[in-house]
N, C-alpha and C positions, 0 to 999 in steps of 0.2 A: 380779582376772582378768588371767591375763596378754592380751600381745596377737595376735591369730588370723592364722596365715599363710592368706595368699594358696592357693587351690584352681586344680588345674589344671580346663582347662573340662570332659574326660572323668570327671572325679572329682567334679565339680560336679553333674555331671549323674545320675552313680550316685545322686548322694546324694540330689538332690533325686527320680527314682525310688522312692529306698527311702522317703522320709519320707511317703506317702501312710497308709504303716501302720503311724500313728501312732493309740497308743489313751489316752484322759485319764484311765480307770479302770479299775476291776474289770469282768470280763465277765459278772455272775452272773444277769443276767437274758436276755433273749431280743429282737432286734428285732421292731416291732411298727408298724405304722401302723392299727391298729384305731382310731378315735374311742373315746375313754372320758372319758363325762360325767360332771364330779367335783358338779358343781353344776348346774343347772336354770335355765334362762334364767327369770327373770319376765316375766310375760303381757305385764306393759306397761312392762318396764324399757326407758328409750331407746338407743337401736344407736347407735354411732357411726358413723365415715366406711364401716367392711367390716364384712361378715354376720359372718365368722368369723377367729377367727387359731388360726393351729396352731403348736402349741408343744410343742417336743421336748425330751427329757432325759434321762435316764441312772438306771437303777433304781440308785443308788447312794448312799451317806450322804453324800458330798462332793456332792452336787446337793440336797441336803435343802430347801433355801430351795422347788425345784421342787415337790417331794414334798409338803412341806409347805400351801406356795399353793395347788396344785392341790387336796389332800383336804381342805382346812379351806374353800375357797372366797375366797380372799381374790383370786385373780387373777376371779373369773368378776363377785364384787362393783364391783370397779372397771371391769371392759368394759359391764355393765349388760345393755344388748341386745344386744351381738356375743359371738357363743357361742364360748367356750374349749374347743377340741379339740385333746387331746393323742397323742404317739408315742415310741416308751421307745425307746431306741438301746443299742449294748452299744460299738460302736467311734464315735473320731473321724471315720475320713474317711466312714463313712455318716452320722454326722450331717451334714459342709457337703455333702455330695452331695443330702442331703433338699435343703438350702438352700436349692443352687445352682439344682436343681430344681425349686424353687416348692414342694415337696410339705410342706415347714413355714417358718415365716415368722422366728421368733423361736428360740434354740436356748440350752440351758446347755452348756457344754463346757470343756474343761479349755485349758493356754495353749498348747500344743502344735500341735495342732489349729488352733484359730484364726489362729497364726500362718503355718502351712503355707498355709490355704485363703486368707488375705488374698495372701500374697506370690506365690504358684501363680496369681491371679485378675489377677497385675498390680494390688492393693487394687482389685478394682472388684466384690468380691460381699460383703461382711459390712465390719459395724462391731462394735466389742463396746463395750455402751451401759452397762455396769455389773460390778462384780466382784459376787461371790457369798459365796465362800468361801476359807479361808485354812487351810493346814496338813493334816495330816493322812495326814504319807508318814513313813515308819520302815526304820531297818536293822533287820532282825530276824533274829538267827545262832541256830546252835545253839550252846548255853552249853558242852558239852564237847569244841570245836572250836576256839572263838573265844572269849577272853576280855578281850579289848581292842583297839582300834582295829587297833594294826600287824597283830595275826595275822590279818586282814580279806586279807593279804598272800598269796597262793597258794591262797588259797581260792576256791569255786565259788558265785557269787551271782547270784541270778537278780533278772531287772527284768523288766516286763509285754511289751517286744518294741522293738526295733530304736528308737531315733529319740523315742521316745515321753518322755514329760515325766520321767518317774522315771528311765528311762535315761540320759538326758542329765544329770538333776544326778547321779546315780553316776558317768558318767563325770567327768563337769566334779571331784567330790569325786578318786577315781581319782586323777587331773592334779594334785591340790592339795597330794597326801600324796609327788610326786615317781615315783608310779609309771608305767609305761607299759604301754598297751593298747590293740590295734587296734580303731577303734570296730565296723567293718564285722562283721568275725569276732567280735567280745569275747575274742579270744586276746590274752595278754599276763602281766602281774604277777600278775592277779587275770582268776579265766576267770567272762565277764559271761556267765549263761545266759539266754537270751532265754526269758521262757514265761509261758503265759498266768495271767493271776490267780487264774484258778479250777481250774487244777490244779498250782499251786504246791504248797499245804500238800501234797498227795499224794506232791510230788516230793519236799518235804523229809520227809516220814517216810522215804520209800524214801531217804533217803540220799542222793540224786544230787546236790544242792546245802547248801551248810552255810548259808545265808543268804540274804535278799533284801531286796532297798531296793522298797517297795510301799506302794501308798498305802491305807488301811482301805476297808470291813473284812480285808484281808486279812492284813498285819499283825497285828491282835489274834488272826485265826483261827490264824495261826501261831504266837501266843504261849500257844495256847488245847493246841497238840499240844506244847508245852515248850521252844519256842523265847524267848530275851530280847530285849529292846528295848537295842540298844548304842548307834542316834544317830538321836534326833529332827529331822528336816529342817529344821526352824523353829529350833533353835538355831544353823546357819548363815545366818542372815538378819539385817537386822536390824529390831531388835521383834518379832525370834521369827512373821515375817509373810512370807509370800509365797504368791501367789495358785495356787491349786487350779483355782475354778471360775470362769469368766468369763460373761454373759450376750452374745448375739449376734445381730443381726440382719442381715435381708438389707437393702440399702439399698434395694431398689426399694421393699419394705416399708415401709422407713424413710421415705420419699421420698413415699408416697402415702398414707401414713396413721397420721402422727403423735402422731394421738391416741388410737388405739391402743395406740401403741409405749408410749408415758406411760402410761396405763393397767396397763399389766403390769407398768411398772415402778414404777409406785403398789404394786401385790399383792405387790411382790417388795419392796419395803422394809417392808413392812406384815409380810409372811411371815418376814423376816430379824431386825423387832423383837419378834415374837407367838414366835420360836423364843428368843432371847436371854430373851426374861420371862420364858418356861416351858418352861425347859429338860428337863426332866422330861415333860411332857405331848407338848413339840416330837418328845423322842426316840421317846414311843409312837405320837405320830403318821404320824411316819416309816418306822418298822418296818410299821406298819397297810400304807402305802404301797407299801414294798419287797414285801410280800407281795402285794398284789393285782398287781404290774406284774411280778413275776419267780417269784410260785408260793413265795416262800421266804421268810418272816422270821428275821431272825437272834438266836439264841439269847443272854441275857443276858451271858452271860460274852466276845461278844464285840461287840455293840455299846455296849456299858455303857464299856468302855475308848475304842473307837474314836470315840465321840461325843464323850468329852470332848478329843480331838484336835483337833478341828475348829472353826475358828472362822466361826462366820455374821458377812457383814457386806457394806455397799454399795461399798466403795473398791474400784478394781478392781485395785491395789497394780501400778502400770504399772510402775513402775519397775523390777520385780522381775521383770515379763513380760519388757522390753527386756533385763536380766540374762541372763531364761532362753535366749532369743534367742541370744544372745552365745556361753555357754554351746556351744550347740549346732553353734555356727560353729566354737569354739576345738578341739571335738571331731574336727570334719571332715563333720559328718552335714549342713552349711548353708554354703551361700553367703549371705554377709553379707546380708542384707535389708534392704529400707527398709519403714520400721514407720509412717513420717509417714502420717497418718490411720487407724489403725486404730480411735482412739478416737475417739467421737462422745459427749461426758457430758453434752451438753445438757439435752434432758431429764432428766437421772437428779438433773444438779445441780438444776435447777425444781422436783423431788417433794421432793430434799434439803430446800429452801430450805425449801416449803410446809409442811415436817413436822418445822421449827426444828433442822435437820440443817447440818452443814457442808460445804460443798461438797469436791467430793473431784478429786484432778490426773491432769492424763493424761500425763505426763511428758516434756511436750512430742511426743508423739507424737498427736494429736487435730487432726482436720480443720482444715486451713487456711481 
């Protein structure tokens, strides 16, 4: 990385403006704050410290670990008597807005997002108490456009919108390759077209863009109308790793009901190892999922690729968050941030521990 000039306070302030709409994935489902009971309290199961915790996520395979917990019951098993009610989000900042808002307690989200609503809050509204998920974003060009990296050079590549997590490592890549591009506009070397996930593949039939850096499934949907995969995200990293989805909570939450918080994060390491066993039943599960939260399950030929992008797992890969961060600064879309306490791995380490797991680092960024 190189290193990030200095912002004027005018342009600081655009940017921190623009960055509210930031989105961590695909938009193919719908928001929703309906209750939807995956599992059934028992008569005499014992309640912890709160009646309920509400818990939001994203109809999306990069959230699977959610998907997952929720329809198999493994988060409702671990609360006992406090009833798990969930809320399907399609953008980031409506997720910390549920948040900030009380209206859910616990949240999956991508790093984007979380970074924005810690550093916007002055860090005094979320901690992210676990990673999720790993991988799972692609350049995907039209093959008789683009046939290797350079010709990526004058071409028209769309990313899901302004700021947002996939934007920013295209640009940050952009930067890497010597080229220049205004981040604000995306005019430049390479013209970044901002557009939503779910009507990208449309865009690129119609021609208007020869490519897009996008996280699944929309990728593989694109690979699925004869677009190719020219560069997997994850071979920029290293260990082929850097984090997707992050878990969150709100501290007041955190603060008043601990045991709780541990609880979910029991389901969700339970949910993260029950998907790695059976990988196959995980991914039918998931799609069961996607369809009951978004009306739509995805068709073989394009989560059969996308699942295997994706890596389930509890590290919440910080180092790569603090990267992304960076990234985003180098761009212009951020004023440098202080990240010190976003993570809280307490708990996540204790369920580690209890479940012959390794503890995992917050990269020196975790509550003092």
């Amino acid at each position: 990385m190189s290193a990030a000039r200095p912002l004027t306070t005018l342009r600081a302030l655009a940017a921190i403006a623009a960055l509210p709409l930031l989105l961590t994935a695909c938009g193919y489902g719908a928001d929703s704050t309906d209750d939807d009971k995956r599992a059934e309290v028992a008569a005499d199961a014992e309640k912890l410290s709160a009646d309920e915790v509400r818990i939001g996520y994203f109809p999306n395979l990069t959230h699977a670990t959610a998907l997952v917990g929720a329809e198999q019951g493994f988060f409702q098993k671990e609360l006992g008597g406090t009833e798990a009610k969930y809320a399907t989000f399609n953008a980031g900042p409506s997720e910390i807005e549920a948040l900030n808002s009380g209206s859910i307690d616990i949240g999956w989200i991508g790093p984007s997002p979380a970074i924005n609503g810690y550093t916007k809050s002055g860090g005094k509204n979320l901690r992210i108490i676990s990673g999720s998920a790993s991988g799972g974003v692609k350049l995907v060009v039209d093959p008789d456009k683009i046939k290797s990296l350079k010709d990526v050079k004058g071409k028209k590549i769309a990313t899901p919108q302004l700021g947002n997590t996939q934007d920013v490592a295209f640009l940050n890549w952009i930067a890497e390759q010597g080229w220049k591009v205004d981040a604000q506009s995306g005019k430049g070397d390479v013209s970044v077209v901002r557009t939503e996930n779910k009507v990208t593949p449309d865009a690129y039939k119609a021609g208007s863009i020869d490519g897009a850096w996008v996280p699944e499934p929309t990728a593989s949907k694109l690979v699925a109308e004869g677009a190719k995969v020219l560069l997997d995200e994850a071979d920029l990293w290293p260990d082929k790793k850097f984090v997707i989805t992050n878990i969150i909570v709100s501290q007041e939450f955190l603060k008043k009901h601990p045991d709780v918080v541990e609880a979910v994060l029991r389901g969700a390491v339970k949910s993260n190892a029950w998907i790695n066993a059976n990988p196959d039943k995980a991914k039918a599960v998931a799609n069961q999922a996607l369809k009951r939260d978004s009306g739509k399950a995805l068709p073989a030929e394009i989560i059969d690729p996308a699942w295997k992008s994706i890596t389930f797992l509890d590290d919440p890969l910080a180092a790569t968050l603090d990267s992304q961060a960076e990234h985003a600064v180098q761009a212009g879309l951020l004023e440098k941030p202080d990240l010190t306490g976003i993570y809280d791995l307490t708990l996540l380490n204790k369920v580690l521990k209890a479940e012959g797991g390794a503890a995992v680092d917050d990269a020196g960024l975790g509550v003092r």
